[in-house]
Residue frames as a rotation matrix with the C-alpha (Angstrom) as fourth column:
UNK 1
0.585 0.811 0.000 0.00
0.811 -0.585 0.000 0.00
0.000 0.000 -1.000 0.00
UNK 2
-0.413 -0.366 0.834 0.97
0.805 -0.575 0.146 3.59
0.426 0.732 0.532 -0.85
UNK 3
0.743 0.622 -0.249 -0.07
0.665 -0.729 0.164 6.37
-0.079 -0.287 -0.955 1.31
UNK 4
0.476 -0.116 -0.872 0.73
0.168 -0.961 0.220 10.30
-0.863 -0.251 -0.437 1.66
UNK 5
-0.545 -0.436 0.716 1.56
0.623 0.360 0.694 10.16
-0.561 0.825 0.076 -2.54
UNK 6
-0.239 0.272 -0.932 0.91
-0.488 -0.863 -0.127 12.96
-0.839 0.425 0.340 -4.58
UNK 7
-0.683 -0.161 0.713 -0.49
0.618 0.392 0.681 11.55
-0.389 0.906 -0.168 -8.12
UNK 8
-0.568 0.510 -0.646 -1.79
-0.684 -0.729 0.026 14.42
-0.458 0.456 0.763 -10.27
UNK 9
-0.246 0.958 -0.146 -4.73
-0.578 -0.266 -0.771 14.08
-0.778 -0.106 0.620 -12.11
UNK 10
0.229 0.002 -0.973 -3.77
-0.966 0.127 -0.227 13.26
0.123 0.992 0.031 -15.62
UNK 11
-0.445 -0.411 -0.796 -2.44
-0.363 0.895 -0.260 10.04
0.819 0.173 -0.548 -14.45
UNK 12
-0.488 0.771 0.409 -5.81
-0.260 0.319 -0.911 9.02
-0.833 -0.551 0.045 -11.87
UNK 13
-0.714 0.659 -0.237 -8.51
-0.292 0.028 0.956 7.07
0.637 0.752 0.172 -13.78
UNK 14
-0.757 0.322 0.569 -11.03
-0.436 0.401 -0.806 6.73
-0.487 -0.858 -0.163 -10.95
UNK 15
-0.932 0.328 -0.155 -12.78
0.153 0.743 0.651 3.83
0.328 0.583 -0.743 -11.74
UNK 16
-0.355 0.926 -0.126 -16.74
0.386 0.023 -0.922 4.06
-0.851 -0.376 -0.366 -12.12
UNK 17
0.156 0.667 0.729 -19.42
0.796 0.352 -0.492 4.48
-0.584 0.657 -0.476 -15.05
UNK 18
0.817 0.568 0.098 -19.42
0.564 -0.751 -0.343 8.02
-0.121 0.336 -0.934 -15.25
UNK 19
0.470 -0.854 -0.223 -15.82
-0.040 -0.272 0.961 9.11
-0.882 -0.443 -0.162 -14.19
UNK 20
0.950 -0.274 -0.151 -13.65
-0.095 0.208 -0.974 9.87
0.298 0.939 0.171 -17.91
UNK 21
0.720 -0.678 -0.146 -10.55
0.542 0.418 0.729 8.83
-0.434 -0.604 0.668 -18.39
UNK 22
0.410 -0.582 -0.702 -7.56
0.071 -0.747 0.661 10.06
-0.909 -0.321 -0.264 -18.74
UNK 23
0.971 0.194 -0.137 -6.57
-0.070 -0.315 -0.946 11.25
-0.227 0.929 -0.293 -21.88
UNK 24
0.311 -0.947 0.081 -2.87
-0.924 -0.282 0.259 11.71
-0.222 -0.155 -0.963 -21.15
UNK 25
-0.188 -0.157 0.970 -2.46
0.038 0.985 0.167 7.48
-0.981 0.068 -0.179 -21.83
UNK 26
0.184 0.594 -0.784 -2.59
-0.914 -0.189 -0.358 6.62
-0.361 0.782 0.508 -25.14
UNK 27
-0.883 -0.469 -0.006 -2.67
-0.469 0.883 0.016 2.96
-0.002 0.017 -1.000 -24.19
UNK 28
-0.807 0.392 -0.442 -5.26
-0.066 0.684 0.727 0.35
0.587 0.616 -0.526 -24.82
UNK 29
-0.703 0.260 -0.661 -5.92
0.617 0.686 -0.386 -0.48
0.353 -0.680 -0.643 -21.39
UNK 30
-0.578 0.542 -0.610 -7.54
0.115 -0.686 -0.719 3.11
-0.808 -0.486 0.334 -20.61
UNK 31
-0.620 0.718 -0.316 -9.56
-0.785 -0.563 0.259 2.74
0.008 0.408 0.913 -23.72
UNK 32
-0.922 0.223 -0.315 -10.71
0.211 0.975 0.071 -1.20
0.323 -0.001 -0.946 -23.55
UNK 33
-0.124 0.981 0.148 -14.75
0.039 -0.144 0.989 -1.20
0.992 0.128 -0.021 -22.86
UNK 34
-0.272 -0.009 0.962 -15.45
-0.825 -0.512 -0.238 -0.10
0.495 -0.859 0.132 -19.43
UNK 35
0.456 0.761 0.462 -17.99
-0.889 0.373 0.265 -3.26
0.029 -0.531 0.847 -18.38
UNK 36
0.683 -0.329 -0.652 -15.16
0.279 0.943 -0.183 -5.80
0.675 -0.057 0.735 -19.23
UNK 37
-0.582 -0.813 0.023 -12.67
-0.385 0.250 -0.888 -4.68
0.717 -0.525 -0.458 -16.76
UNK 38
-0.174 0.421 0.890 -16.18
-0.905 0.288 -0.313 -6.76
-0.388 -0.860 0.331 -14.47
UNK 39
0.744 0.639 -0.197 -17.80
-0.667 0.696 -0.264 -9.12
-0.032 0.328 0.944 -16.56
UNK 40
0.469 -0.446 -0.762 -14.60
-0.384 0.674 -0.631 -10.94
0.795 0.589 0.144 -17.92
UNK 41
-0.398 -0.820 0.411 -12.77
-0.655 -0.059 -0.753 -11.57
0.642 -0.569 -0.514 -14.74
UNK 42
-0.309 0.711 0.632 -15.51
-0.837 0.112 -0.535 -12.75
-0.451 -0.695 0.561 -13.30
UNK 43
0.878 0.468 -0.102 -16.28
-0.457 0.755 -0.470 -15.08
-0.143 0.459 0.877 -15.93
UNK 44
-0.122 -0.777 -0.618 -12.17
-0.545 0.572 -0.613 -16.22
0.830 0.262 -0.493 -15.61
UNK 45
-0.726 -0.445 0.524 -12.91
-0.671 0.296 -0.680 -16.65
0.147 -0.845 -0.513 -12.11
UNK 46
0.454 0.675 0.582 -15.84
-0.663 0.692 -0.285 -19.02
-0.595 -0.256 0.762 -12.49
UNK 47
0.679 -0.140 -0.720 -14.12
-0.574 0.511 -0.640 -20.78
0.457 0.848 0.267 -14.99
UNK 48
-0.122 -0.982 0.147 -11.10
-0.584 -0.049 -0.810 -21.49
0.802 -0.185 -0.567 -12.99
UNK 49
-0.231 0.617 0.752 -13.39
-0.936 0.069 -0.344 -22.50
-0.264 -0.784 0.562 -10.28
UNK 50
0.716 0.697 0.037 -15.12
-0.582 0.626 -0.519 -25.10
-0.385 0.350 0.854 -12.73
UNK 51
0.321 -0.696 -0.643 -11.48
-0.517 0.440 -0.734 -26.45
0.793 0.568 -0.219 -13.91
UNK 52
-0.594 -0.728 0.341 -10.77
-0.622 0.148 -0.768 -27.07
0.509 -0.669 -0.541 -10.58
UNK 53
-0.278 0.079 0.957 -13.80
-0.783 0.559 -0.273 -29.45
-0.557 -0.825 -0.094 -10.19
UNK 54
0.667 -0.167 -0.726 -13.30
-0.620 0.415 -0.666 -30.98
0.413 0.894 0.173 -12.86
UNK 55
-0.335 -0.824 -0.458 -9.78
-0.430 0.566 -0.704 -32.07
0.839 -0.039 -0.543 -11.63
UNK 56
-0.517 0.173 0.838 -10.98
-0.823 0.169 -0.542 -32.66
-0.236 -0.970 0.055 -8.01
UNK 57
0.487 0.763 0.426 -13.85
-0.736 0.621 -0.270 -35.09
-0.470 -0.182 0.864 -9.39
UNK 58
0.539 -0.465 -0.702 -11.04
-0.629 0.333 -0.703 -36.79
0.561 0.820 -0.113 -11.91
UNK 59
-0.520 -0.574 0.632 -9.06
-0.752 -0.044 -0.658 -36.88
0.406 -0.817 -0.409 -8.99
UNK 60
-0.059 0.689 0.722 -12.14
-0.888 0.294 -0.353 -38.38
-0.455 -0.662 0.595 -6.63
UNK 61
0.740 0.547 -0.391 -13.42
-0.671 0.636 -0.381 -40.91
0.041 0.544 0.838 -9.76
UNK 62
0.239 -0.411 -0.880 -10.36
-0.701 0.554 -0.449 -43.00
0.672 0.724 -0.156 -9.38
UNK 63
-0.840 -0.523 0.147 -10.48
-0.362 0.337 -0.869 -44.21
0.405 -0.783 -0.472 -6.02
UNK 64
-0.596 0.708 0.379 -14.14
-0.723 -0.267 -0.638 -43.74
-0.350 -0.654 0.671 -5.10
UNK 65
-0.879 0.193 -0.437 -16.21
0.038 0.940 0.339 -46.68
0.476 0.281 -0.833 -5.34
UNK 66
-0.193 0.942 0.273 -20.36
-0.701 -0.327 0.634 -45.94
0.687 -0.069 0.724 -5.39
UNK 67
-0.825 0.111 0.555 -22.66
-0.261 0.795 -0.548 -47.48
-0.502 -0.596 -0.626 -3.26
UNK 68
0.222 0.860 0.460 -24.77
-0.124 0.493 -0.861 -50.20
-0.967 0.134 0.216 -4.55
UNK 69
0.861 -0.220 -0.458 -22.33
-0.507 -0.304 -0.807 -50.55
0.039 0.927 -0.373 -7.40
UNK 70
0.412 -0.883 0.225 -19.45
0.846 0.463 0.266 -52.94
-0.339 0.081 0.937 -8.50
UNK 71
-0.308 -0.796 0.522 -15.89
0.870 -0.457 -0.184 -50.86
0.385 0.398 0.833 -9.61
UNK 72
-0.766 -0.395 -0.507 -14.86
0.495 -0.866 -0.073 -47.23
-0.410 -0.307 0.859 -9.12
UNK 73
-0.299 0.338 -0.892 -16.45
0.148 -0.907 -0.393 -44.25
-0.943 -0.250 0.221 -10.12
UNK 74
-0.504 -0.132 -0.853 -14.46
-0.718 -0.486 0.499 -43.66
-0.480 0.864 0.150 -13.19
UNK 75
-0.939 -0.089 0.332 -15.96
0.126 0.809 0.574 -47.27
-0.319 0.581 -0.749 -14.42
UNK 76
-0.329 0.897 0.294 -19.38
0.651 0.441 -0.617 -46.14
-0.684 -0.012 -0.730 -14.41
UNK 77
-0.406 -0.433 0.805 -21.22
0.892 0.005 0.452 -44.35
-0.200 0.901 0.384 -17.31
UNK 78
0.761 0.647 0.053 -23.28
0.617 -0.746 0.251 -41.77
0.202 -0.159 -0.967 -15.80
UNK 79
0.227 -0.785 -0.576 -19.78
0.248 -0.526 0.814 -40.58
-0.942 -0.328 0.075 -14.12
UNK 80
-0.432 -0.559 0.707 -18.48
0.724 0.253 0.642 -40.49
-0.538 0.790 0.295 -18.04
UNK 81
-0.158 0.477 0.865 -21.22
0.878 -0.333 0.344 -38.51
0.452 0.814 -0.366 -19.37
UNK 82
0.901 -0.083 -0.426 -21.20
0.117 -0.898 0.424 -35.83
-0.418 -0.432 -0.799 -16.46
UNK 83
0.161 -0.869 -0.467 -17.53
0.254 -0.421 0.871 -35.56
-0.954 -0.259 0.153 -16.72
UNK 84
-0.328 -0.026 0.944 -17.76
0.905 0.278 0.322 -35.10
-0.271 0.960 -0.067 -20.34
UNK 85
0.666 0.620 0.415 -20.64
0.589 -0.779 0.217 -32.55
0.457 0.100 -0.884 -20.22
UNK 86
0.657 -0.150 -0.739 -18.65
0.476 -0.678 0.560 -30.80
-0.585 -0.720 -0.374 -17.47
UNK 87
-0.142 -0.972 -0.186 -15.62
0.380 -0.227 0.897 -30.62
-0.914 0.057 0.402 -19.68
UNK 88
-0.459 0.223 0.860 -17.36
0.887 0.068 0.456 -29.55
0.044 0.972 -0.229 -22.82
UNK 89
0.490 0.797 -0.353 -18.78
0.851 -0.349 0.393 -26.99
0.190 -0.492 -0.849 -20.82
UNK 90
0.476 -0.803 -0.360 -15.92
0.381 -0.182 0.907 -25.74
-0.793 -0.568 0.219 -19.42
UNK 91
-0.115 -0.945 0.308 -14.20
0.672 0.154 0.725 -25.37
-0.732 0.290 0.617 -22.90
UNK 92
-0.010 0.678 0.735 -16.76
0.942 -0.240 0.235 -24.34
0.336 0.695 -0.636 -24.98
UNK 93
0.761 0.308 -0.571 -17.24
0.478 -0.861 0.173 -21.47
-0.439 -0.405 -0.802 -22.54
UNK 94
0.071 -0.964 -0.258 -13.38
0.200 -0.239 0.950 -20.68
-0.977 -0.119 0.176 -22.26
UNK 95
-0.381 -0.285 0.880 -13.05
0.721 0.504 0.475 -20.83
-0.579 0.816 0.013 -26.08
UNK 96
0.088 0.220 0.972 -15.30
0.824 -0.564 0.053 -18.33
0.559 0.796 -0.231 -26.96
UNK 97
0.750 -0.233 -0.619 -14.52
0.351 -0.653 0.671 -16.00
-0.561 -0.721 -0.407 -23.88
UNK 98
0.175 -0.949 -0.262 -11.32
0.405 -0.173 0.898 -16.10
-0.897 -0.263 0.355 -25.39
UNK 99
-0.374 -0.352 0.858 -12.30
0.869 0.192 0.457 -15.07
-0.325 0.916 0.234 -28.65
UNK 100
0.683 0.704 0.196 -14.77
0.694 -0.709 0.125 -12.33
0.226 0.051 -0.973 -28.04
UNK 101
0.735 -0.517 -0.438 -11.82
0.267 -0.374 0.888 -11.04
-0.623 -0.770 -0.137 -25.61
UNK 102
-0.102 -0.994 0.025 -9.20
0.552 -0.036 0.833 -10.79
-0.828 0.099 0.553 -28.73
UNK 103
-0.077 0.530 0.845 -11.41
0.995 0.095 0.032 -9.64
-0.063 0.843 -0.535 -30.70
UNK 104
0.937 0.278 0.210 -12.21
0.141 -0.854 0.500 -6.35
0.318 -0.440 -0.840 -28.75
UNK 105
0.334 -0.895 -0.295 -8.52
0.273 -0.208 0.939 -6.28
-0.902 -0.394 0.174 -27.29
UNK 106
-0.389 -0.116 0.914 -7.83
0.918 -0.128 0.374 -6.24
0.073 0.985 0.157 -31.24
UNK 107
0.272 0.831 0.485 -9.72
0.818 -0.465 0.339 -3.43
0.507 0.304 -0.806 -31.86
UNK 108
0.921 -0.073 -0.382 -9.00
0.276 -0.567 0.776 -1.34
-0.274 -0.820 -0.503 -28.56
UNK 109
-0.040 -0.989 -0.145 -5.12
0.323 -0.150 0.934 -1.51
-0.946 -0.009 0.325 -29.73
UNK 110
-0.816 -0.309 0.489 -5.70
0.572 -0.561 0.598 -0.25
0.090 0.768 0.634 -33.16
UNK 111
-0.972 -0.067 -0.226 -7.82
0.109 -0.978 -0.178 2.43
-0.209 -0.197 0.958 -31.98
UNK 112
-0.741 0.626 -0.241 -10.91
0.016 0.376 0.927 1.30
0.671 0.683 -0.288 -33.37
UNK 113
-0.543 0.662 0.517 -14.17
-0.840 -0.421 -0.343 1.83
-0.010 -0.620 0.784 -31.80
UNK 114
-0.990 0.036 0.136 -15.66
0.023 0.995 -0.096 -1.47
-0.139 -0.092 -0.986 -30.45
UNK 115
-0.417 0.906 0.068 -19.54
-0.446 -0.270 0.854 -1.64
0.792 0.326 0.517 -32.01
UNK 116
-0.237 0.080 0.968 -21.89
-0.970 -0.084 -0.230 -2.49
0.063 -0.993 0.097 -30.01
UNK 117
0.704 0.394 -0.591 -22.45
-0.524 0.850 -0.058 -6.06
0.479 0.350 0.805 -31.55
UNK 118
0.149 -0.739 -0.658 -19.29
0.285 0.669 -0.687 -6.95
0.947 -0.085 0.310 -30.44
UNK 119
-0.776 -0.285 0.563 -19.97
-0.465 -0.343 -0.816 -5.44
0.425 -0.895 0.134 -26.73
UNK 120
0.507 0.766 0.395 -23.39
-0.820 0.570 -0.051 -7.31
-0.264 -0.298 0.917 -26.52
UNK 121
0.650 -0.040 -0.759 -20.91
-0.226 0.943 -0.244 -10.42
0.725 0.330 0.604 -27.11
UNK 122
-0.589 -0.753 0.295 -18.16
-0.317 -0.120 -0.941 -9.60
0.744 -0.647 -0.168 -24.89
UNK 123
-0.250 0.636 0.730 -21.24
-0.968 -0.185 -0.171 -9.51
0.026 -0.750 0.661 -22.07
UNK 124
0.547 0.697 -0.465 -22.76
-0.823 0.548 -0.146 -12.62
0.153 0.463 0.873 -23.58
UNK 125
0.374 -0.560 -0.740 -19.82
-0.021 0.792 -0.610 -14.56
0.927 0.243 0.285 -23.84
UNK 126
-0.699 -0.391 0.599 -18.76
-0.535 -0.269 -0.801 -13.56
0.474 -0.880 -0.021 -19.97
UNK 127
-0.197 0.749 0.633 -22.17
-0.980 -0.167 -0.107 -14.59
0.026 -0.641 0.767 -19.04
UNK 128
0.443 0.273 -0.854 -22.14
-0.679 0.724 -0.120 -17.57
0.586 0.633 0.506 -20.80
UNK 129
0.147 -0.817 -0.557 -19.46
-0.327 0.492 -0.807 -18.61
0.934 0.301 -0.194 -19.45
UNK 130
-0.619 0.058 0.783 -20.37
-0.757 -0.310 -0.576 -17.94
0.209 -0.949 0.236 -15.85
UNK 131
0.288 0.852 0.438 -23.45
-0.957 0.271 0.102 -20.09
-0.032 -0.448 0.893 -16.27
UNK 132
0.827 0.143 -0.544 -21.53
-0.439 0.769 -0.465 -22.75
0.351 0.623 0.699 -18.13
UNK 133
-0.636 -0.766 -0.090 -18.78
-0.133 0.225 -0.965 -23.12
0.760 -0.602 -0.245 -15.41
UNK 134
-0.709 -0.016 0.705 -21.15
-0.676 0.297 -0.674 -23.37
-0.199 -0.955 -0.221 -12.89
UNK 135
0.457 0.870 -0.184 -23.14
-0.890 0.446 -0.099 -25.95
-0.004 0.208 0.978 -14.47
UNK 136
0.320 -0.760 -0.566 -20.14
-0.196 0.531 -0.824 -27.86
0.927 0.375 0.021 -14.64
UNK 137
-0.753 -0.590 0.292 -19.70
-0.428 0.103 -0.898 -27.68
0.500 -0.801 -0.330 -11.05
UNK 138
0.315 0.880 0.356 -23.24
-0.929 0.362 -0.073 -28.80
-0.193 -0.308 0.932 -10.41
UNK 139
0.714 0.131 -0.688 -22.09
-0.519 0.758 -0.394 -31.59
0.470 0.639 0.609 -12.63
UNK 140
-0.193 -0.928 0.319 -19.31
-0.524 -0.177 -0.833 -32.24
0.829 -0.328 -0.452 -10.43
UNK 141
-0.813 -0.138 0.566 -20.37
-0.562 -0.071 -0.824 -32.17
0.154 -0.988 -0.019 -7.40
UNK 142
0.468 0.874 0.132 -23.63
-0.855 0.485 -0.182 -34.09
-0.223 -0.027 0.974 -8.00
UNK 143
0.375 -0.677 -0.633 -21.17
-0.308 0.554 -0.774 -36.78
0.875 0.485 -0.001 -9.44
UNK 144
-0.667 -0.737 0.114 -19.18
-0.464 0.290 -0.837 -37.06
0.583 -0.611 -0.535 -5.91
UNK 145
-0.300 0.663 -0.686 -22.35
0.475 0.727 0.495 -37.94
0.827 -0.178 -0.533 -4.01
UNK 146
0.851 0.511 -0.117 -22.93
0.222 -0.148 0.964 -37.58
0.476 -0.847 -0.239 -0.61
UNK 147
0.050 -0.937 -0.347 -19.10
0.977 -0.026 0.212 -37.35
-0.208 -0.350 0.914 0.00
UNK 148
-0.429 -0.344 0.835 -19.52
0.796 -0.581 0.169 -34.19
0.427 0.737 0.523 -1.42
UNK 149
0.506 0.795 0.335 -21.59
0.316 -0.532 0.785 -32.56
0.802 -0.292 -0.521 0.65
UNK 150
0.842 -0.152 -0.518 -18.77
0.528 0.037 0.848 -32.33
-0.109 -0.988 0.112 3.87
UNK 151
0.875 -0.307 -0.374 -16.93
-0.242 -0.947 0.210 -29.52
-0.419 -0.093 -0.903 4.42
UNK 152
0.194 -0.954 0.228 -13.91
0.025 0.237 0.971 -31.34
-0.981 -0.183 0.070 4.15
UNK 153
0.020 0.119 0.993 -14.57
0.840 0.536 -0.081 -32.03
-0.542 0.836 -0.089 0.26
UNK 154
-0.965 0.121 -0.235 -13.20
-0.206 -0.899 0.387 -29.17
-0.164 0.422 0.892 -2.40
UNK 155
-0.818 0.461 0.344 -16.27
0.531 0.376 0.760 -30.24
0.221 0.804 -0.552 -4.00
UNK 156
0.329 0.670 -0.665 -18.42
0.924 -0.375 0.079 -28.60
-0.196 -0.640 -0.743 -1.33
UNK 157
0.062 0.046 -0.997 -16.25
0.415 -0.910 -0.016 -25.64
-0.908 -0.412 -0.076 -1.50
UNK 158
-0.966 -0.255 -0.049 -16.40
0.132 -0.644 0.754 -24.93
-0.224 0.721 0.655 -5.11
UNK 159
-0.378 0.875 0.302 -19.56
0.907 0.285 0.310 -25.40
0.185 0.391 -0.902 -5.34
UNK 160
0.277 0.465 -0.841 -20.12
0.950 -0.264 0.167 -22.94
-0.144 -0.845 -0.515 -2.72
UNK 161
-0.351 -0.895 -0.275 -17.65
0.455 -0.420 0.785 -20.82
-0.818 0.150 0.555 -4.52
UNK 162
-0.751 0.313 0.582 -19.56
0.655 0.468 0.594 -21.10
-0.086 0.827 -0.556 -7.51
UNK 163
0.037 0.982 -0.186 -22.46
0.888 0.053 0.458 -19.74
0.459 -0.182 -0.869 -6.04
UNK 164
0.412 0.213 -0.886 -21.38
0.361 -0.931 -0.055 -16.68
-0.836 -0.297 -0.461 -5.03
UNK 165
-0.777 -0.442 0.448 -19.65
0.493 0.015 0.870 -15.93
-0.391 0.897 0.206 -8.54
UNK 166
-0.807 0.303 0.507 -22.74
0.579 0.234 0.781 -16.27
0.118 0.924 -0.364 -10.15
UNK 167
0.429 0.812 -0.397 -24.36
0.886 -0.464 0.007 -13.56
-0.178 -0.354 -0.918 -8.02
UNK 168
-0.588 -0.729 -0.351 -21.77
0.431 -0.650 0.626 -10.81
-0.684 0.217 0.696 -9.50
UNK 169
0.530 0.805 -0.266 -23.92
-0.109 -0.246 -0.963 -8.38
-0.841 0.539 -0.042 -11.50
UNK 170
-0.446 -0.625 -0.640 -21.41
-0.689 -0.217 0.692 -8.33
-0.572 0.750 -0.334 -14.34
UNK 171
-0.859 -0.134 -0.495 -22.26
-0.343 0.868 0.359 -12.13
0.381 0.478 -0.791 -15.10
UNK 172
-0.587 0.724 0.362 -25.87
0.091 0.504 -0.859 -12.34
-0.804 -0.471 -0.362 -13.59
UNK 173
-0.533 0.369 0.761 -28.80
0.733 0.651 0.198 -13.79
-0.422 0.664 -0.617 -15.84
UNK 174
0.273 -0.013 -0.962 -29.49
0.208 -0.975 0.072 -10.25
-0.939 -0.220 -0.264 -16.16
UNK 175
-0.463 -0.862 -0.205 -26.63
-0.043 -0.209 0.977 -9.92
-0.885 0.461 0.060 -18.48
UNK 176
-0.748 0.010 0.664 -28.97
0.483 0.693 0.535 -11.61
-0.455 0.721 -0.523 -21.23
UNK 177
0.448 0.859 0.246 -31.47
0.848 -0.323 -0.420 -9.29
-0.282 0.397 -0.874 -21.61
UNK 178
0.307 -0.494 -0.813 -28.82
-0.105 -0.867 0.487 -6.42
-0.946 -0.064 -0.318 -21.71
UNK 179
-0.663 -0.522 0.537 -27.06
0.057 0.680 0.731 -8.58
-0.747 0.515 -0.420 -24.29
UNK 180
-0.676 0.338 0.655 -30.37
0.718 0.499 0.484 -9.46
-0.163 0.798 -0.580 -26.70
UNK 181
0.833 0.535 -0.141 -31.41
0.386 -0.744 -0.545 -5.74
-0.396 0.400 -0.827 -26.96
UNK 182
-0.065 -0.897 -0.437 -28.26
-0.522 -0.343 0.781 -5.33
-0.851 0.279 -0.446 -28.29
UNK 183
-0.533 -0.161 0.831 -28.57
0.515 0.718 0.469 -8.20
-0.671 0.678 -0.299 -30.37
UNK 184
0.005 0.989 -0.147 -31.63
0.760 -0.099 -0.642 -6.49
-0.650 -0.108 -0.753 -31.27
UNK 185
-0.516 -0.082 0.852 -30.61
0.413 -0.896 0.164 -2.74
0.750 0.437 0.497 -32.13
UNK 186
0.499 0.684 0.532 -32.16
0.132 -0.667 0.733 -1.55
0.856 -0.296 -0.424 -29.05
UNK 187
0.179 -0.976 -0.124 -30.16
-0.086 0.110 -0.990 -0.02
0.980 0.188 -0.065 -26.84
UNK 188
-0.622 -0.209 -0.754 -29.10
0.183 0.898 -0.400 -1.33
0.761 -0.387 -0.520 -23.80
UNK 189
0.339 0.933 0.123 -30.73
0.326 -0.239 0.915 -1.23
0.883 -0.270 -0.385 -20.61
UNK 190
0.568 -0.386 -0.727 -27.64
0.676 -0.284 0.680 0.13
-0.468 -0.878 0.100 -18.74
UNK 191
0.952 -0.260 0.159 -25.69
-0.070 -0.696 -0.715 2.77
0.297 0.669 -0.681 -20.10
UNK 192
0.180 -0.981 -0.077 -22.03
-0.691 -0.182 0.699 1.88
-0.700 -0.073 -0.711 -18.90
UNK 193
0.404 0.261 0.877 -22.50
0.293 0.871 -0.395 -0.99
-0.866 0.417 0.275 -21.11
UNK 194
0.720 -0.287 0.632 -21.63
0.633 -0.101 -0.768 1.19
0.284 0.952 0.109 -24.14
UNK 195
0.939 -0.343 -0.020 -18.58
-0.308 -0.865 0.397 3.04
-0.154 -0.367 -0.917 -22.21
């Protein structure tokens, strides 16, 4: 931390909807769309979240051994087709996050003004990704059983993780109606949205 620091004005961007920035930069980062420095992060950090039960249940499926079932976990096919979905989930999301994200970052660095088709995706593709990481963790964690459910188990605590993520306005189900009046031509129903 930094305290009793003079920093003059030109070089302050106080962060918030209304608040301009600083002209003196002529660097990407102080023009990049305002609502991704929330939405995307948020939608790495559910992702990250959802990789990590993924591995945890990968992890779990080779030892764990249902009840009322012969073999492990990994042997059975309901366990296969969650862990599948989860990971298809998981990538898909990540995949186009990461494209919407170079797409605009593209843009922002050659000066280019970012339309708004491609800011009702950024959103979209954040949100998406939010829901589609924590479906994956549903999938997860429904997958571990009842072992899952005690504290002791990540499985419990991503879930739990999970669940507060997905209460971030950036990346709440919100996001989708902001998104498909954009899609739309109509224009959004927040105005930092086009900052």
């Amino acid at each position: 931390m930094v305290e009793e620091v003079f920093v003059p004005d030109a070089f302050v961007w106080r962060l918030g909807p209304q608040a301009p920035r600083s002209t003196h930069f002529d660097d990407a980062l102080y023009r990049f769309p305002f609502a991704g420095f929330f939405s995307w992060p948020m939608a790495a950090v559910a992702l990250g979240i959802a990789q990590g039960a993924i591995d945890e249940i990968t992890q779990v499926a080779l030892h764990k051994t249902p009840r009322q079932v012969t073999g492990a976990l990994r042997e059975q096919p309901l366990f296969q087709i969650q862990l599948a979905q989860a990971v298809a989930l998981v990538r898909s999301a990540r995949a186009w996050l990461h494209e919407v994200i170079t797409t605009v970052w593209g843009q922002t660095r050659c000066g280019e003004a970012v339309a708004v088709e491609e800011r009702a995706a950024f959103l979209l593709a954040a949100t998406n990704a939010t829901r589609s990481a924590a479906a994956a963790v549903e999938l997860a964690y429904t997958s571990g059983e009842g072992s899952a459910n005690y504290r002791r188990s990540p499985l419990q605590r991503h879930m739990r993780d999970m669940h507060a993520v997905t209460q971030h306005v950036s990346t709440a189900p919100r996001q989708y109606v902001t998104s498909g009046r954009m899609l739309l031509g109509l224009p959004p129903n927040h105005p930092t949205v086009l900052l």
